[in-house]
N, C-alpha and C positions, 0 to 999 in steps of 0.2 A: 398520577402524572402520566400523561399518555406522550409516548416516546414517540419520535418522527420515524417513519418506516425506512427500509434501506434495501434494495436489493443487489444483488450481485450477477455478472454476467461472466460466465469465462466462455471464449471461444479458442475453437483446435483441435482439428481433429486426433491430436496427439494426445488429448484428455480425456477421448472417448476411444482411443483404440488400446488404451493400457500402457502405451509407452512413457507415460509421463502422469507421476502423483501431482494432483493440484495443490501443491502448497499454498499459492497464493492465495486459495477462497479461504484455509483456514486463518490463515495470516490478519486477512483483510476482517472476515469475522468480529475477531479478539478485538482489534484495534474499534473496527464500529460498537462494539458494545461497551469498550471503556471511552470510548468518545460521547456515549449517550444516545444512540439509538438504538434500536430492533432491529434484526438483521429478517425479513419476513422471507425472503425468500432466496435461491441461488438456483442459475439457470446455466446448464453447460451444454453449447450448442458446438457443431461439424461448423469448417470456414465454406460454409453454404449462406450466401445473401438472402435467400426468403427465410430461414433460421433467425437468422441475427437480426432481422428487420422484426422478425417477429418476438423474437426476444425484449427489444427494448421496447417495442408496443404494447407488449402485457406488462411491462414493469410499470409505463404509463398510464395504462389503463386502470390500472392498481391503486394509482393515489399514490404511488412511491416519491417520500420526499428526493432520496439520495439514492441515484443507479452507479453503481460503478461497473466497469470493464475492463476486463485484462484480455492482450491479445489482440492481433490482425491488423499493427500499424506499422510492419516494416514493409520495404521496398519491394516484395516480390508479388508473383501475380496473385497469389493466396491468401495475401495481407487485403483484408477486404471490408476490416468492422467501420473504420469514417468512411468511407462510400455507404454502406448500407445506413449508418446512422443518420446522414443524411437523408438515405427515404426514408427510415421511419419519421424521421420529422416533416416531412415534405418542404423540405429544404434544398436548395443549390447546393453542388460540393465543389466547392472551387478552393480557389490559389489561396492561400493566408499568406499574406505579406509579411509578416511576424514570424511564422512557422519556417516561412521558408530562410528569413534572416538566420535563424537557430541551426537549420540543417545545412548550409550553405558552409556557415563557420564552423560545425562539428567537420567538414570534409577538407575545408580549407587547411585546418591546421594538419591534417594528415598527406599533404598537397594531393589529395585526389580530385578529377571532376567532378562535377553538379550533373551528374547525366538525368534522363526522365524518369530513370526507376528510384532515383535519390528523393528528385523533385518531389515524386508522389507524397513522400510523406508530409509533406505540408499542404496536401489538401484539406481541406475540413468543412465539415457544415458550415454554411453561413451564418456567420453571425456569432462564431465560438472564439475563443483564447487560446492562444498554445499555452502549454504550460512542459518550461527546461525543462530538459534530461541532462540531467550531470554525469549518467552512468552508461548513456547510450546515444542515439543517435535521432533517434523518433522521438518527436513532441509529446504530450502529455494534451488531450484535448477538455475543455471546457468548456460546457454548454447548458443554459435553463431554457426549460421548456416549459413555458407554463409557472406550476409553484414547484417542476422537479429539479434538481441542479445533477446533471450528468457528468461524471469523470469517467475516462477513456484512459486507458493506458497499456502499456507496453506487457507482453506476458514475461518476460525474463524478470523473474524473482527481484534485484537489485533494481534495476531501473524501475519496477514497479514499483517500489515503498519508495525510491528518492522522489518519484514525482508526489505518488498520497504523500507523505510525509512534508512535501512542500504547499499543498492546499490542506491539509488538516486540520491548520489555526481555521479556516473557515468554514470547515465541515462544523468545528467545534461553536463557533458562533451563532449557528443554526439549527445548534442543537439545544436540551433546555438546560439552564444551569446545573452545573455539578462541581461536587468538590475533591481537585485534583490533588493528591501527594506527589509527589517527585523527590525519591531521594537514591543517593550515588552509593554503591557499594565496594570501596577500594580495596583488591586482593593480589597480592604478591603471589610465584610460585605455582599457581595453574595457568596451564595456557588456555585460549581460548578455545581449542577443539573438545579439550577433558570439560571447558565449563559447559558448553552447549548443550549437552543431555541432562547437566543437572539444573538448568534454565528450564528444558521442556520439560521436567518435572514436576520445577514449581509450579511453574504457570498454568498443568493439567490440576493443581491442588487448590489453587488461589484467581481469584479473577482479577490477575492482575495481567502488564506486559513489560516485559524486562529484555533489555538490550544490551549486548557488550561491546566496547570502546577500547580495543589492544592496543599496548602501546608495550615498550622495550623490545623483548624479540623472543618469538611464540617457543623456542626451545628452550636458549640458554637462561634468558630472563625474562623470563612472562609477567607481563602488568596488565589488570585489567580494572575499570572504571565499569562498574555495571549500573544499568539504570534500572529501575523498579519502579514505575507509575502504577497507584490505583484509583477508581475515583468510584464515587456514590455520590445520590443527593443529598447523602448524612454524610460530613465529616468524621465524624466517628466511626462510624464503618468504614470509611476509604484509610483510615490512620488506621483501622483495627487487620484491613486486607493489609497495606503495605508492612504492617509489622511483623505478619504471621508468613509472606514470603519474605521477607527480610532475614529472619530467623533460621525457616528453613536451607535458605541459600546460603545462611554465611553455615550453618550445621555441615553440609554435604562439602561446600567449600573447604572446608579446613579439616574434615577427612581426606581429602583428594593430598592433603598438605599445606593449603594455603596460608597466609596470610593473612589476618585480615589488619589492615589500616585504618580502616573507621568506615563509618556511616556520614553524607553529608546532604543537607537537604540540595536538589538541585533544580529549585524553581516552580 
């Protein structure tokens, strides 16, 4: 079965001068390869315009179904990847009527102005989607070109997965069938800072991606809802990954002291 290719774009020059680990290409990675593609390449360019124009013209040139990008869509003069994405497409970069509804009312509720370094961010190539940000203030952009479909987004860690996380039902639809587990691991008594390293350890064992959902209160009473997706185009290998981090996480869980509550499928 020949997987749909996938490349990745980070830009910043903060990712090339050492001040900042790229979390997000590994993040982005995992998540594309349990969604069912091939992750072919990852490209970390300086917020230099002939870079980044050149960046997504070799993803295209590539035959890349799926380009994503993190980084270069807030307001200041450095934020520069929808300008650039625009020439690489030889497209206009204009006003998104939509975009700007979105950033208009992230400022309104704060009673701050709509000044022009706000406005920027709802420029966009012609012809793209905004796609919310729940966690920030800058759009999420949408764009196919040809047979590739382009996501853009925000480099700050959170606001990047709320937006992937919000077009992923349709990354997944374009991608080739697979069969997904989804099941809930309920655990009293660890907070979520003690879970997080024993999450990154499953997930370095198991090809899986597992997420945690705090609820009570991270000291006195810690609850956590973790998710544990796996998928293959065997069933029985995706049942056979989510069991083997299942096991492991609830093992290390209830050394820490945990809980556990049960196992429940979740969708």
């Amino acid at each position: 079965m020949r997987l749909p290719e996938a490349w990745i774009i980070s830009v910043g020059n903060e990712l090339l001068n050492g001040r900042i680990v790229n979390t997000n290409l590994s993040w982005l990675a995992r998540k594309l390869t349990i969604d069912g593609y091939l992750v072919r390449a990852a490209l970390t360019v300086r917020d230099y315009c002939a870079d980044i124009v050149w960046a997504f013209r070799t993803a295209l040139d590539k035959g890349a179904s799926l380009i994503l990008s993190t980084g270069g869509l807030g307001p200041t003069f450095d934020d520069k990847t929808s300008e650039c994405l625009s020439e690489a497409l030889g497209r206009r970069h204009v006003m998104n009527d939509e975009a700007l509804k979105m950033v208009e009312e992230k400022y309104r509720e704060r009673n701050m102005p709509l000044t022009e370094h706000r406005m920027k961010m709802a420029m966009m190539p012609e012809g793209a989607k905004p796609v919310p940000n729940n966690e920030g203030t800058a759009p999420g952009i949408l764009v196919e070109e040809g047979e590739s479909l382009i996501l853009v987004m925000p480099g700050v860690p959170r606001e990047m997965k709320d937006i992937f996380e919000r077009i992923e039902p349709l990354l997944r639809e374009r991608a080739p069938p697979l069969h997904y587990v989804s099941k809930d691991l309920l655990v009293k008594g660890v907070p979520e800072s003690a879970a997080a390293p024993l999450i990154e350890r499953v997930m370095k064992e198991f090809p899986v991606y597992i997420k945690s959902h705090p609820s009570g209160h991270e000291i006195r009473k810690p609850i956590l809802r973790i998710n544990v997706i796996a998928s293959s185009p065997n069933r029985e290998e995706a049942e056979k990954y989510s069991k083997g981090a299942l096991n492991m996480l609830r093992d290390l869980l209830m050394k820490q002291g945990g809980v556990i509550e049960g196992v429940e499928d979740a969708g």
